[in-house]
PyMOL commands that place a pseudoatom at each C-alpha (Angstrom):
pseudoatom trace, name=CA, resn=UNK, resi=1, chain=A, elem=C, hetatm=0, pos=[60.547, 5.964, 78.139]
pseudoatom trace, name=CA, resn=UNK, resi=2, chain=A, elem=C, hetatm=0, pos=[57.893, 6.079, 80.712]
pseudoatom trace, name=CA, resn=UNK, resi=3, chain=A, elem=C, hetatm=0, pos=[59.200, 9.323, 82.169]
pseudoatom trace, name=CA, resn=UNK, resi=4, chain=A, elem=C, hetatm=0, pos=[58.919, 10.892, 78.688]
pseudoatom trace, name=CA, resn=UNK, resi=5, chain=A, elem=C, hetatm=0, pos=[55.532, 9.773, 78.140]
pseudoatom trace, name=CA, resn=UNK, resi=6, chain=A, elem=C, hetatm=0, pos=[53.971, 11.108, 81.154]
pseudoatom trace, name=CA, resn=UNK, resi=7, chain=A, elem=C, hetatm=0, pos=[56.173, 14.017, 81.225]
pseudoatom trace, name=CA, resn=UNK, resi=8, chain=A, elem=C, hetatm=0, pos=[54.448, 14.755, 77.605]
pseudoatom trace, name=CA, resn=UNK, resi=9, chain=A, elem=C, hetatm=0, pos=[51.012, 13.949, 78.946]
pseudoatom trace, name=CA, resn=UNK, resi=10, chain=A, elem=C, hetatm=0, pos=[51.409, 16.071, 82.110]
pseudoatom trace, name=CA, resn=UNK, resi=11, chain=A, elem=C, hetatm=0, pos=[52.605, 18.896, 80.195]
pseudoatom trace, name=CA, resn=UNK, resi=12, chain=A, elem=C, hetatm=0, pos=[51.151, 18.784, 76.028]
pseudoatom trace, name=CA, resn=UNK, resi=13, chain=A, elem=C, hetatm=0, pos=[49.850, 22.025, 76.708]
pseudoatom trace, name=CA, resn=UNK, resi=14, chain=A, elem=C, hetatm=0, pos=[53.022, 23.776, 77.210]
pseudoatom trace, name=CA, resn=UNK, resi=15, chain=A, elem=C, hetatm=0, pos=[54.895, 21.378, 74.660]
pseudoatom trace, name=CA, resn=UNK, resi=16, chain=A, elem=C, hetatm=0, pos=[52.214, 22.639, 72.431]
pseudoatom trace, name=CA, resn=UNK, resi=17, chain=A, elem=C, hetatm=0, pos=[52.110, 26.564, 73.214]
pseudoatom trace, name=CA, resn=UNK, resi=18, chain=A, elem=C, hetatm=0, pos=[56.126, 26.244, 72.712]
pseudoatom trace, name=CA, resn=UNK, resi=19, chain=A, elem=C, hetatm=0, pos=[56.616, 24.362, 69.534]
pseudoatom trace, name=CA, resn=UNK, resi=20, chain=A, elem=C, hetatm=0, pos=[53.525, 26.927, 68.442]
pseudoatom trace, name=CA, resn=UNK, resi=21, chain=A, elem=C, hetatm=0, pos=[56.221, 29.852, 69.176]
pseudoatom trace, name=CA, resn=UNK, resi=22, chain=A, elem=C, hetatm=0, pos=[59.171, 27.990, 67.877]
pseudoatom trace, name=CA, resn=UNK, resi=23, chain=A, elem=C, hetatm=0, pos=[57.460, 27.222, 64.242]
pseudoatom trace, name=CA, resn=UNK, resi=24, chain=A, elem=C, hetatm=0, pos=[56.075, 31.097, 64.253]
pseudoatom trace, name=CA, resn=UNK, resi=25, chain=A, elem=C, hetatm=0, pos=[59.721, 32.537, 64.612]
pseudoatom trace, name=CA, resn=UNK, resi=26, chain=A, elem=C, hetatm=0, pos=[61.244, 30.023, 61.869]
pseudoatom trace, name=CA, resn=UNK, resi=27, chain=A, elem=C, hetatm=0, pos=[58.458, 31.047, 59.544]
pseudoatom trace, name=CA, resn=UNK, resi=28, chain=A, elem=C, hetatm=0, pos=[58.832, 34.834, 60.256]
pseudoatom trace, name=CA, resn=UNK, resi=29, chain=A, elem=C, hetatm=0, pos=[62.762, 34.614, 60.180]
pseudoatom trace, name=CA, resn=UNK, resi=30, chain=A, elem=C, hetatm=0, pos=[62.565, 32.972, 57.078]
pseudoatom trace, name=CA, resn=UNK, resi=31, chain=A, elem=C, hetatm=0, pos=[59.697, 34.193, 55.234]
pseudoatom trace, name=CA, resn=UNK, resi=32, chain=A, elem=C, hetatm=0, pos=[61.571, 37.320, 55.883]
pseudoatom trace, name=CA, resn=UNK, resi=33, chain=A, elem=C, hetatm=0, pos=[64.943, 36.241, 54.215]
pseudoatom trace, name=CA, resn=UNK, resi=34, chain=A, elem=C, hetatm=0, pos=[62.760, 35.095, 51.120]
pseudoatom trace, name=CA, resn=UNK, resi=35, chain=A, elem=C, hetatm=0, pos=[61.746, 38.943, 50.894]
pseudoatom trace, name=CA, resn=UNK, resi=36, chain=A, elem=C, hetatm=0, pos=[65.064, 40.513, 51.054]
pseudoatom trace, name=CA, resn=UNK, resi=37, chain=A, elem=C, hetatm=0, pos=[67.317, 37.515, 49.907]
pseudoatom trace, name=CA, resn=UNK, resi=38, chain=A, elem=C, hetatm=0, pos=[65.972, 36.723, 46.690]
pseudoatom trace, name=CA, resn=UNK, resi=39, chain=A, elem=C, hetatm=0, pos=[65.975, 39.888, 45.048]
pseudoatom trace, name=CA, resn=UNK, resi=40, chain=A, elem=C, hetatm=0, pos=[70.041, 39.751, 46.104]
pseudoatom trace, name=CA, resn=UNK, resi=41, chain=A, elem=C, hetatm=0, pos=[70.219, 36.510, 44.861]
pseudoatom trace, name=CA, resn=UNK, resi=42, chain=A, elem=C, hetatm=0, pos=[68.894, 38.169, 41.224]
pseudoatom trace, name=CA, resn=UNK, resi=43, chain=A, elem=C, hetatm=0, pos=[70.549, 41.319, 41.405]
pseudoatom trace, name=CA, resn=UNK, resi=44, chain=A, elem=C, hetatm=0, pos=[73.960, 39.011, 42.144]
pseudoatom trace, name=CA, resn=UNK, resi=45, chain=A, elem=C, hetatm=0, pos=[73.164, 37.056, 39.125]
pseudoatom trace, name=CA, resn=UNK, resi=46, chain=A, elem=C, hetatm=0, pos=[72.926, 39.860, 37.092]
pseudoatom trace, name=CA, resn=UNK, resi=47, chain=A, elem=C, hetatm=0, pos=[75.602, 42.085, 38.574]
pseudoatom trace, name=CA, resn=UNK, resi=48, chain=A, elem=C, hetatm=0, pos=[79.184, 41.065, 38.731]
pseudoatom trace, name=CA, resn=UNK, resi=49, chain=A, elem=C, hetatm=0, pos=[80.575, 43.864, 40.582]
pseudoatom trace, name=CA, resn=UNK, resi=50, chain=A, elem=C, hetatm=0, pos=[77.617, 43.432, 43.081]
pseudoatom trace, name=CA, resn=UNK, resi=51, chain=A, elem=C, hetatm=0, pos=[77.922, 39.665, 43.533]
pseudoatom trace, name=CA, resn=UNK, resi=52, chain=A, elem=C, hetatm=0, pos=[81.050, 39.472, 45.718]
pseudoatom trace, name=CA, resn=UNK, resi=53, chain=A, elem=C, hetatm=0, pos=[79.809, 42.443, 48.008]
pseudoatom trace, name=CA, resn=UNK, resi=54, chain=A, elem=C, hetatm=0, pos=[76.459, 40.692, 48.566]
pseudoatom trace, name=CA, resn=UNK, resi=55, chain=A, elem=C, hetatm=0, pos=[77.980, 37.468, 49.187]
pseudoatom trace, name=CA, resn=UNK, resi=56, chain=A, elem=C, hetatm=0, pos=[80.837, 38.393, 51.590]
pseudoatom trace, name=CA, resn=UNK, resi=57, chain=A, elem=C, hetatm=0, pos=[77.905, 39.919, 53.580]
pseudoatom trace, name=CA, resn=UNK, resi=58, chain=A, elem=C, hetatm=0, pos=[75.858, 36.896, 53.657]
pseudoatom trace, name=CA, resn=UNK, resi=59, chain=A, elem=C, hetatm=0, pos=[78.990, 34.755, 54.539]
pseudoatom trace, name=CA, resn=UNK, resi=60, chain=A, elem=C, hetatm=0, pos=[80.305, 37.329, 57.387]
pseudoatom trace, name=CA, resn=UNK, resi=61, chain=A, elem=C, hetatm=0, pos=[76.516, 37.295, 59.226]
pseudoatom trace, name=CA, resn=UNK, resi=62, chain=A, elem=C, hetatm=0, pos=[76.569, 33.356, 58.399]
pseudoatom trace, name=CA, resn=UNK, resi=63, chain=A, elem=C, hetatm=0, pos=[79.905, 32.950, 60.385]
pseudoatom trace, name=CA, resn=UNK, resi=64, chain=A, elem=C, hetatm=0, pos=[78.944, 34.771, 63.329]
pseudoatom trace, name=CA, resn=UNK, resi=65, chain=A, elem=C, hetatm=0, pos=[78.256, 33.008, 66.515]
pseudoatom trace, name=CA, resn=UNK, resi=66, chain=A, elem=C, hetatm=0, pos=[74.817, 32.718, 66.638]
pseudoatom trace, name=CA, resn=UNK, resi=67, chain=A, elem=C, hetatm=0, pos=[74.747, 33.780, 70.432]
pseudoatom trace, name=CA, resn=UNK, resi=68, chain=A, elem=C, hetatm=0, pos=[76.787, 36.190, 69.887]
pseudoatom trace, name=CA, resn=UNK, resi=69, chain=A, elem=C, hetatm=0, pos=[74.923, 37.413, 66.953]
pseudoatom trace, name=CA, resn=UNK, resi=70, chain=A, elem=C, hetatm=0, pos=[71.285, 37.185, 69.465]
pseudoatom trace, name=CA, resn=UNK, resi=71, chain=A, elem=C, hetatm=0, pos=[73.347, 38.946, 72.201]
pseudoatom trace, name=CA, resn=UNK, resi=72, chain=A, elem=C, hetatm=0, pos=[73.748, 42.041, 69.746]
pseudoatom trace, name=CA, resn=UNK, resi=73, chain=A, elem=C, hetatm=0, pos=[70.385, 41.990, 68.646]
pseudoatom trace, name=CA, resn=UNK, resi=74, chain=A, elem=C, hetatm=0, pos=[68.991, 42.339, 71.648]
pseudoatom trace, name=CA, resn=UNK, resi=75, chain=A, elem=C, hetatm=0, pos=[71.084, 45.212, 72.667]
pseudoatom trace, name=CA, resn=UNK, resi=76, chain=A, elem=C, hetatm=0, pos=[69.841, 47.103, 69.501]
pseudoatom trace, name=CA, resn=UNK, resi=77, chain=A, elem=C, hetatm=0, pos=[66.220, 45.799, 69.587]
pseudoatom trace, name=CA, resn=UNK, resi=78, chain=A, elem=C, hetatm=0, pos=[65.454, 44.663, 72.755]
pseudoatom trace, name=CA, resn=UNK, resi=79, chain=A, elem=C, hetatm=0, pos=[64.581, 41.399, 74.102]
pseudoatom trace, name=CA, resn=UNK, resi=80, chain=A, elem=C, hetatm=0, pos=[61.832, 39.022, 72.828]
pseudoatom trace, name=CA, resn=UNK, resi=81, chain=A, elem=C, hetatm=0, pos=[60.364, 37.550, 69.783]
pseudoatom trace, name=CA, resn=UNK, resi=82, chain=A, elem=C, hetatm=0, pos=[61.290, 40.115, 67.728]
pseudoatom trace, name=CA, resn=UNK, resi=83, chain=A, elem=C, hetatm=0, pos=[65.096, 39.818, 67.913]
pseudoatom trace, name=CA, resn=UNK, resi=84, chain=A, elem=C, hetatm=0, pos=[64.797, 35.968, 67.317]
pseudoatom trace, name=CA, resn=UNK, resi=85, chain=A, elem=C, hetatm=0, pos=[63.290, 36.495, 64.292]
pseudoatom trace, name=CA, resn=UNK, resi=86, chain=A, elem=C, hetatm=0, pos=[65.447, 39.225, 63.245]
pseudoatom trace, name=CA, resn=UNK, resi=87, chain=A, elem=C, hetatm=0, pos=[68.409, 36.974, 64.230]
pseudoatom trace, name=CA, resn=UNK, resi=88, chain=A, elem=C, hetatm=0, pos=[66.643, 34.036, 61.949]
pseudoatom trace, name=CA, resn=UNK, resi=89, chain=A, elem=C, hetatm=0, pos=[66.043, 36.169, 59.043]
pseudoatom trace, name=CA, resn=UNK, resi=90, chain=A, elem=C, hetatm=0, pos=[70.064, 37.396, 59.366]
pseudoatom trace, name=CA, resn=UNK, resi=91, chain=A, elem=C, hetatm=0, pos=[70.891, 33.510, 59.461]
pseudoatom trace, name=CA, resn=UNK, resi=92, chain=A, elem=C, hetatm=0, pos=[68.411, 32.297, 57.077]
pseudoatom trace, name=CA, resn=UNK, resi=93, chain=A, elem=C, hetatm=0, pos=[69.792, 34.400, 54.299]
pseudoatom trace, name=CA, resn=UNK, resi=94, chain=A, elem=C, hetatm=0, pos=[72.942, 33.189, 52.860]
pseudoatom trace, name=CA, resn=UNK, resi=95, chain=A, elem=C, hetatm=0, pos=[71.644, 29.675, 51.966]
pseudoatom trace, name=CA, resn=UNK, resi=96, chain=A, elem=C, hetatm=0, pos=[68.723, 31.292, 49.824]
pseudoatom trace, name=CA, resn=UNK, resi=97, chain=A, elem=C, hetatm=0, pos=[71.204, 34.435, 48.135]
pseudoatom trace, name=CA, resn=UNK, resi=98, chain=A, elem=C, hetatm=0, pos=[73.716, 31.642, 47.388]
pseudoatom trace, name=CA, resn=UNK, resi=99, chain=A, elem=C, hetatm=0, pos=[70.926, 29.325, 45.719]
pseudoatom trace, name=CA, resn=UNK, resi=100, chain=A, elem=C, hetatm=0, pos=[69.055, 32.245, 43.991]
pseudoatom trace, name=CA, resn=UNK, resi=101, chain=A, elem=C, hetatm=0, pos=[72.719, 33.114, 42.494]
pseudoatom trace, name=CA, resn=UNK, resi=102, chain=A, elem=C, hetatm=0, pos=[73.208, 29.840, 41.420]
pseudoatom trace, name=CA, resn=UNK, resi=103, chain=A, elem=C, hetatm=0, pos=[69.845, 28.679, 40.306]
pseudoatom trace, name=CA, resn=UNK, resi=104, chain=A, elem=C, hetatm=0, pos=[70.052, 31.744, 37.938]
pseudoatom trace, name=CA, resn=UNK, resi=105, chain=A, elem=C, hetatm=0, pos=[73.508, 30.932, 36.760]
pseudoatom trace, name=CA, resn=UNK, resi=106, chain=A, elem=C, hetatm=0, pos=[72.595, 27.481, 35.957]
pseudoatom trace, name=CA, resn=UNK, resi=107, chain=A, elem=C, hetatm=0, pos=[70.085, 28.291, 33.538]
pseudoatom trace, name=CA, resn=UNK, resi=108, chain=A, elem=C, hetatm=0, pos=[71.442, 27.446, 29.709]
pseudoatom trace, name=CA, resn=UNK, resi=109, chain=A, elem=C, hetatm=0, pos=[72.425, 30.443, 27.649]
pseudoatom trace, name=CA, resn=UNK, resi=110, chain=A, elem=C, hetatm=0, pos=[70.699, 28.804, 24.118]
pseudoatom trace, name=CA, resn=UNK, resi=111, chain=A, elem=C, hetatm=0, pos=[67.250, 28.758, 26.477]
pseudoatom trace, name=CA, resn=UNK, resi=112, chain=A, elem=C, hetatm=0, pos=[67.913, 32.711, 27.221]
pseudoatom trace, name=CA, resn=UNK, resi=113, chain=A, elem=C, hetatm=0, pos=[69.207, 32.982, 23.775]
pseudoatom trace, name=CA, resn=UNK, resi=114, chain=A, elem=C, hetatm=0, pos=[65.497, 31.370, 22.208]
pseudoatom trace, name=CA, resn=UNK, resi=115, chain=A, elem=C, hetatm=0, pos=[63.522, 33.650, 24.454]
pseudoatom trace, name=CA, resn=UNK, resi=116, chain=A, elem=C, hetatm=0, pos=[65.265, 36.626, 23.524]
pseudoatom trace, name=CA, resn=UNK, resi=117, chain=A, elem=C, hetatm=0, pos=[64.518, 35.568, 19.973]
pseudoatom trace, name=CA, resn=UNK, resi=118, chain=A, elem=C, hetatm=0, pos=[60.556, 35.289, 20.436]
pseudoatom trace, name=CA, resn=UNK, resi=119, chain=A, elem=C, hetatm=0, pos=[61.025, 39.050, 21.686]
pseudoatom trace, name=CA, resn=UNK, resi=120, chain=A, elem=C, hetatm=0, pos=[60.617, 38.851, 25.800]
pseudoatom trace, name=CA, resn=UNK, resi=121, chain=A, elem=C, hetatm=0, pos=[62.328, 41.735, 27.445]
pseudoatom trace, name=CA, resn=UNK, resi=122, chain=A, elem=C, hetatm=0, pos=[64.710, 40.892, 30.416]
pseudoatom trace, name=CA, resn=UNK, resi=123, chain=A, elem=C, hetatm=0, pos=[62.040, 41.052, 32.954]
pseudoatom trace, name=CA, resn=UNK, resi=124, chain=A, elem=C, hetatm=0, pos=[59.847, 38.305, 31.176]
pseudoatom trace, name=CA, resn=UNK, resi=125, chain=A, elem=C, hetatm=0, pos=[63.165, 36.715, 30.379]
pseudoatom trace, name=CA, resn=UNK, resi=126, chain=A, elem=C, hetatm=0, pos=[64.028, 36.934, 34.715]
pseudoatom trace, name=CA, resn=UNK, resi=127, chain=A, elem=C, hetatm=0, pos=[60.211, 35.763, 35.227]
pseudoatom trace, name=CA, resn=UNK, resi=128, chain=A, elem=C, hetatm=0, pos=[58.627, 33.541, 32.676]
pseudoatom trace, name=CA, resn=UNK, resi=129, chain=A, elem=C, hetatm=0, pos=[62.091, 31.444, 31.985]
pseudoatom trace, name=CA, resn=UNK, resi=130, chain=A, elem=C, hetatm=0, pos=[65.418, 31.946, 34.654]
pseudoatom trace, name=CA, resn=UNK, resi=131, chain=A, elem=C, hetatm=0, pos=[62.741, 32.056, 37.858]
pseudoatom trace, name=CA, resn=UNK, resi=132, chain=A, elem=C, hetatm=0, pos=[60.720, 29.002, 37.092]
pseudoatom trace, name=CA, resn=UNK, resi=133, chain=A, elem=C, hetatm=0, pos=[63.873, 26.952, 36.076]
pseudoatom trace, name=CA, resn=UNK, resi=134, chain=A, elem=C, hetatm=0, pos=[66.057, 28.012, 38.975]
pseudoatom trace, name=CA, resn=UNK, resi=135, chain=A, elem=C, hetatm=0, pos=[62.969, 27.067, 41.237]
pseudoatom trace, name=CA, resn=UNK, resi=136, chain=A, elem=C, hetatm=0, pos=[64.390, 23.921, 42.843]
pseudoatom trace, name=CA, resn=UNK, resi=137, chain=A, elem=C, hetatm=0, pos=[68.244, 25.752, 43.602]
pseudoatom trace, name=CA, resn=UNK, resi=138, chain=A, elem=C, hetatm=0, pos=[65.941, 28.114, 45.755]
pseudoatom trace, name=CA, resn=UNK, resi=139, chain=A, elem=C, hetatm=0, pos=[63.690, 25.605, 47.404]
pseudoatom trace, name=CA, resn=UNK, resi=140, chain=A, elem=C, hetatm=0, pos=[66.818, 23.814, 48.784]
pseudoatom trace, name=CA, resn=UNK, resi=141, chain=A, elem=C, hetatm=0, pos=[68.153, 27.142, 49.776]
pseudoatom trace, name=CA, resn=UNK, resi=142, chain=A, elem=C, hetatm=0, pos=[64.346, 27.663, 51.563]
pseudoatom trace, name=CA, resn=UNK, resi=143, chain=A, elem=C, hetatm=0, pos=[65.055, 24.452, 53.006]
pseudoatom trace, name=CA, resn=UNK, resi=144, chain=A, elem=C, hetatm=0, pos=[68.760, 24.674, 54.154]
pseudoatom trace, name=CA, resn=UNK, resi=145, chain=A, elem=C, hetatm=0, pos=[67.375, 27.716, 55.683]
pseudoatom trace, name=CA, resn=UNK, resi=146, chain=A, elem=C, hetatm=0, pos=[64.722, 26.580, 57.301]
pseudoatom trace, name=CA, resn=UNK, resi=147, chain=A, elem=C, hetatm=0, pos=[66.544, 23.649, 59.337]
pseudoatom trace, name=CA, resn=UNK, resi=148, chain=A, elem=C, hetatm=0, pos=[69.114, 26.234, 60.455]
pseudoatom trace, name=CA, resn=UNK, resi=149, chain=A, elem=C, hetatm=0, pos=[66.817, 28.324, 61.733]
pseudoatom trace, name=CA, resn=UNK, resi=150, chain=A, elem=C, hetatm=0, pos=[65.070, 25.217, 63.575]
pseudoatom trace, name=CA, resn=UNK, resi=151, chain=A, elem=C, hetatm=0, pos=[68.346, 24.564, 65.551]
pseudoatom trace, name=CA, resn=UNK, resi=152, chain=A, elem=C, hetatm=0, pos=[69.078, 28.582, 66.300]
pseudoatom trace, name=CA, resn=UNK, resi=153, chain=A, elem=C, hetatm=0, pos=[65.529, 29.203, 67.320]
pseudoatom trace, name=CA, resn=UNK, resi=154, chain=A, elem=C, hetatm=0, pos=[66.246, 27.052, 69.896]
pseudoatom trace, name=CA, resn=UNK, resi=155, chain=A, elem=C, hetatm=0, pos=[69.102, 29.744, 71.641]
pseudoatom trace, name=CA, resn=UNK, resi=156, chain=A, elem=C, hetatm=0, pos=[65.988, 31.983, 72.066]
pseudoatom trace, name=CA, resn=UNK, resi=157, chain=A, elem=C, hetatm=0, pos=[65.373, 32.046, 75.972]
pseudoatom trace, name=CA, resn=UNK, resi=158, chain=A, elem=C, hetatm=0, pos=[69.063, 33.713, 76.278]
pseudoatom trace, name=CA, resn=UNK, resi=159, chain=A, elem=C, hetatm=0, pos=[67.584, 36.720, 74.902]
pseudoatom trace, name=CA, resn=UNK, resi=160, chain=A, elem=C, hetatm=0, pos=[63.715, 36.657, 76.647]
pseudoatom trace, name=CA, resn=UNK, resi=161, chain=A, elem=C, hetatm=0, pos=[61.986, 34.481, 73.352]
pseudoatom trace, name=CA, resn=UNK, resi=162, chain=A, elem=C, hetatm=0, pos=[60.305, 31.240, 73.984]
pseudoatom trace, name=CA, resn=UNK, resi=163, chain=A, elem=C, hetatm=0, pos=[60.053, 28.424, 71.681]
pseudoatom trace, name=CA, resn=UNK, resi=164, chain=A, elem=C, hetatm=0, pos=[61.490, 24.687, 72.509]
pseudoatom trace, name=CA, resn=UNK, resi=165, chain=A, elem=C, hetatm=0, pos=[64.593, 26.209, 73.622]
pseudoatom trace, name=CA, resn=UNK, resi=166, chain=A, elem=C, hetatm=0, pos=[62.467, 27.798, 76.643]
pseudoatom trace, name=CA, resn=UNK, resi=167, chain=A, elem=C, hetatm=0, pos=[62.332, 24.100, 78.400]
pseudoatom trace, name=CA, resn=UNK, resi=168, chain=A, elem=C, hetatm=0, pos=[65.734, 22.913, 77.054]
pseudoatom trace, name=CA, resn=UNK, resi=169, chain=A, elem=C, hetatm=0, pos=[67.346, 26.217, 79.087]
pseudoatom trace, name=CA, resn=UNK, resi=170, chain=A, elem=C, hetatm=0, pos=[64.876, 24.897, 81.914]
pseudoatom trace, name=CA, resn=UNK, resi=171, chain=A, elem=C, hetatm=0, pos=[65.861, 21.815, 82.059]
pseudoatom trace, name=CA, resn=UNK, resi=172, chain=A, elem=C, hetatm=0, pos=[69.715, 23.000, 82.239]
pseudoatom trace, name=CA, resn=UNK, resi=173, chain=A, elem=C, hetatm=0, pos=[68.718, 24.821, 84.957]
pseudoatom trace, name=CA, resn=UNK, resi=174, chain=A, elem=C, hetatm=0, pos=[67.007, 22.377, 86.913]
pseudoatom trace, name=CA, resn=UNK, resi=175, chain=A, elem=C, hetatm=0, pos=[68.849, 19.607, 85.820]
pseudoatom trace, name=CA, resn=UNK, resi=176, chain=A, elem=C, hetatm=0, pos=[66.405, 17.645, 84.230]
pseudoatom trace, name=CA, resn=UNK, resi=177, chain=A, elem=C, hetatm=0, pos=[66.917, 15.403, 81.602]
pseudoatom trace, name=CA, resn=UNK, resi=178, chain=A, elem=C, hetatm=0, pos=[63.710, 14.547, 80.691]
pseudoatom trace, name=CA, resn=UNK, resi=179, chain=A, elem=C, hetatm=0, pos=[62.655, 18.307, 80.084]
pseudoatom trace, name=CA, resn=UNK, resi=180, chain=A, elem=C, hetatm=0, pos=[65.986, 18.660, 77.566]
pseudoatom trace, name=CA, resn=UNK, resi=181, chain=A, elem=C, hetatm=0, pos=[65.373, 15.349, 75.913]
pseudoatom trace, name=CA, resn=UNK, resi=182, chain=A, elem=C, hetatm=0, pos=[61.718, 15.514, 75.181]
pseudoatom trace, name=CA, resn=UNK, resi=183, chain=A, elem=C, hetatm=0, pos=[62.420, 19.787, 73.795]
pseudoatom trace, name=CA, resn=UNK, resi=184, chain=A, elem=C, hetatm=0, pos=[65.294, 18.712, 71.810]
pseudoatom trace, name=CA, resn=UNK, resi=185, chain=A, elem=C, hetatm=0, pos=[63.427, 15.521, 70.149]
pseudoatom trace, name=CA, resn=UNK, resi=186, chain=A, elem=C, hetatm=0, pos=[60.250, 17.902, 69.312]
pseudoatom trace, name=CA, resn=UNK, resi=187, chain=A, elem=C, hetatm=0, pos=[62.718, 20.385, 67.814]
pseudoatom trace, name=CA, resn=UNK, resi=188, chain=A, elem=C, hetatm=0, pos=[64.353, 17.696, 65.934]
pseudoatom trace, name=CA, resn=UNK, resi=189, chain=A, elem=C, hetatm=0, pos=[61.247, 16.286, 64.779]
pseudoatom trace, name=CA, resn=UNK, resi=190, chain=A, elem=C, hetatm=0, pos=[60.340, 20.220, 63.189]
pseudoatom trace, name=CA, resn=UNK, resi=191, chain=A, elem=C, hetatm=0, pos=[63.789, 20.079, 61.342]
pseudoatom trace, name=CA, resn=UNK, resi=192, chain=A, elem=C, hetatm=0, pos=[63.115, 16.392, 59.890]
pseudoatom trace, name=CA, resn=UNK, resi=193, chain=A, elem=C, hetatm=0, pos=[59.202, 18.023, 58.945]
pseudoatom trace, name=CA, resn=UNK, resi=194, chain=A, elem=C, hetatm=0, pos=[60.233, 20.940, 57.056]
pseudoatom trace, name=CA, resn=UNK, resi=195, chain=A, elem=C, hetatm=0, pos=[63.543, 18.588, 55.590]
pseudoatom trace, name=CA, resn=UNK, resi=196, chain=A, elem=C, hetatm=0, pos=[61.154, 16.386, 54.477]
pseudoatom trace, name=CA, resn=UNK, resi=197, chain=A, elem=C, hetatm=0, pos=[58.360, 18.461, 53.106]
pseudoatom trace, name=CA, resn=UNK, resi=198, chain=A, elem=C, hetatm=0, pos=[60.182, 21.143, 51.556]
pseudoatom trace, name=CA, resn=UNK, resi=199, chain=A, elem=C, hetatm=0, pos=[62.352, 18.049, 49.990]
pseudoatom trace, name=CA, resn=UNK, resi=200, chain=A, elem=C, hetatm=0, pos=[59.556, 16.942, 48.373]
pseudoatom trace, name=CA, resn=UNK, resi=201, chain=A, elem=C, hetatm=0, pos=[58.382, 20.274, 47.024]
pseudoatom trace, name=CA, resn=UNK, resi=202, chain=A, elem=C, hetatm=0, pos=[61.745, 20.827, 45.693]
pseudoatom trace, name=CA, resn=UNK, resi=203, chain=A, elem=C, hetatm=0, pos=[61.212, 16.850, 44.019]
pseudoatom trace, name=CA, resn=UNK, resi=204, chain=A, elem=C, hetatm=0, pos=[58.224, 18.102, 42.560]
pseudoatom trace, name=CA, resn=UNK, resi=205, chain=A, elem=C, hetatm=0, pos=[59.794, 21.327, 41.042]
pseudoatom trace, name=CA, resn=UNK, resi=206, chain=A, elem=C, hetatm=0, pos=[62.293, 19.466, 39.279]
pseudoatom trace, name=CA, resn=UNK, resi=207, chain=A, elem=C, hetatm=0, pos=[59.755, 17.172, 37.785]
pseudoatom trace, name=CA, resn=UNK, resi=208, chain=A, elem=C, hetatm=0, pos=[57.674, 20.396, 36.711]
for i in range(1, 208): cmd.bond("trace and resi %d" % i, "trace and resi %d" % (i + 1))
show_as sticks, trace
zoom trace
């Protein structure tokens, strides 16, 4: 325990300049999929045919080995932050198509059926009514994603990002235990964070 502490204190600066880069590649990655995912997610919900294409997709980049998958990326985009967070955003996706899709699906028909009857179109229908009540299906898709992309930010280094992962492939390298310990806890501790906080968000959007 002592070796962690002063290992921390000796080097807080670089713990903190890492878990900095770590937490700015899971947001990108993911704020990303939330751009391009949920629209998929609605056009799934609303398109049959569509629906098995877009999912298959999601599933076949989901089932890829994440090195694998970085190892690619940085052939076609080069080494560096930005192929981590194009690898996150690829990873982050399924989980928030899947819980769009379902959110929307969930919704009760005599709901739609009442708003159709008050006049909305099918946009205010999508918007004012299926949105807000598929809300917490997409939260825990934003937070399924989200921990994912915690643990694969971590395989950064292998293609020239930093993050937490940068001292964990130290460590390796030099053998040092306390390094990989104390960058795997710290990554840990983001997952149980964003876990915890989007958890309660999600809590909150049920109760709403």
């Amino acid at each position: 325990m002592n070796d962690f502490i002063l290992y921390i204190q000796n080097n807080w600066e670089t713990l903190l300049y890492l878990t900095f880069q770590h937490i700015m590649m899971v947001l990108l990655g993911v704020a990303l999929a939330l751009v391009v995912g949920i629209p998929l997610g609605m056009i799934a919900a609303k398109n049959n045919r569509a629906t098995s294409i877009i999912l298959a997709i999601a599933n076949l980049i989901q089932v890829f080995p994440s090195l694998a998958l970085l190892a690619v990326l940085m052939v076609l985009f080069g080494i560096g932050f930005y192929s981590v967070v194009i690898g996150l955003f690829l990873y982050s996706l399924l989980p928030i198509i899947r819980n769009t899709y379902v959110g929307l699906k969930e919704v009760d028909q005599s709901v739609l059926e009442s708003g159709k009857g008050v006049g909305m179109t099918k946009f205010q229908l999508l918007m004012k009514v299926q949105f807000p009540l598929s809300l917490p299906f997409i939260l825990s898709g934003i937070r399924i994603a989200a921990v994912i992309a915690i643990g694969v930010a971590t395989l950064a280094p292998f293609i020239g990002g930093e993050g937490l992962g940068k001292e964990i492939y130290s460590g390796i390298s030099m053998r040092d235990n306390v390094k990989i310990y104390t960058s795997a806890i710290l990554a840990a501790i983001l997952a149980l964070i964003a876990d915890f906080l989007l958890g309660k968000a999600q809590e909150r959007a049920k109760v709403d």
